[in-house]
N, C-alpha and C positions, 0 to 999 in steps of 0.2 A: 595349616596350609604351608604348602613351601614358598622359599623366596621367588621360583620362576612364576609361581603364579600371581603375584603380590606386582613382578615386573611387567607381565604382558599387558594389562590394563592401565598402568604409568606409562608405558612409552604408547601404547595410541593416543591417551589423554595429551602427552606434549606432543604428539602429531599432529593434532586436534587444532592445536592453539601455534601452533607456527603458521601453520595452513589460513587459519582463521586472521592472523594478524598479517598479515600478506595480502589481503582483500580489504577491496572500499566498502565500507557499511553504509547502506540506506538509509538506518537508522542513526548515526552518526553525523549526516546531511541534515535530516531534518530537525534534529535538535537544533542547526543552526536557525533556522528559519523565524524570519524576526513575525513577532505578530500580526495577524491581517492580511501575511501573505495568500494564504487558504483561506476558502469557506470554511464556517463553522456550523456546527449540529441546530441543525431547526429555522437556517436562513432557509428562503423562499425561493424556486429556481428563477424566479424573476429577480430576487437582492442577487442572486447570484451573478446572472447572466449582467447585471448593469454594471457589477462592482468588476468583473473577472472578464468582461465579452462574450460573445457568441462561445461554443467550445470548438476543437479542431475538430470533433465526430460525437455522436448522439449516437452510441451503440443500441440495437434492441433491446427494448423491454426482456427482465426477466421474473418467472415468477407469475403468480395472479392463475395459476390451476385451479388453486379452492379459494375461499373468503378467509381461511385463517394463513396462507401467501399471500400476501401482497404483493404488488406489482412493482419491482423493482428497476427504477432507470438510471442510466449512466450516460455521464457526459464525460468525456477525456478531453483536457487541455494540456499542454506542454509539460509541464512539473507533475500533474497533478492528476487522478481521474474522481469525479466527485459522485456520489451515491446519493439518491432520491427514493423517498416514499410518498407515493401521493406528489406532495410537490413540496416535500420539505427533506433539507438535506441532515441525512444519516451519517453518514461517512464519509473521509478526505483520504486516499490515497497516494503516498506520494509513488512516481511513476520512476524507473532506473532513470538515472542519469547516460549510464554506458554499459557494454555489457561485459564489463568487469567487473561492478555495481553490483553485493547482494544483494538482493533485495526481495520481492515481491515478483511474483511473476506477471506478466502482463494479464491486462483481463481478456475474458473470453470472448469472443467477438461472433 
């Protein structure tokens, strides 16, 4: 292989990573996050809603076509949108702070 080629994939790689270091990571926030701030996997939406509030929206159900779907709901509160099966929580998403923020894209509504 010649040197131009060896070069064209080094300078997008440092592209890559200037670009990348330039932006606020989501994932970088939520490492901050001191324990208990979230719900955790297999609290009840009822531990949920005492310990966290009401949430700001209760999107649609999604899911629940066949019996091997299940029906999956979501509750979004400010930081955070949290993930329900049945009525036990699966998943904690944290939500963009701004939309400079990478992060996750918003959920589907």
């Amino acid at each position: 292989m010649s040197r131009r080629t060896y070069t064209l994939p080094l300078l997008a790689l440092l592209g890559l990573s200037f670009a990348a270091g330039a932006d606020t990571l989501l994932i970088d926030r939520t490492k901050e996050l001191p324990a208990g701030s979230v719900p955790v996997r297999g609290q009840t939406a009822a531990q949920v809603e005492s310990r966290f509030g009401a949430p700001q929206q209760k999107l649609e159900p999604r899911g629940g076509q066949k019996r091997q779907w299940p029906t999956i709901n979501r509750w979004v509160y400010p930081t955070f949108t949290v993930y329900f099966e049945k009525n036990k929580v699966i998943d904690v998403v944290a939500n963009q702070a701004s939309a400079d923020e990478v992060g996750p894209k918003p959920p589907i509504r």
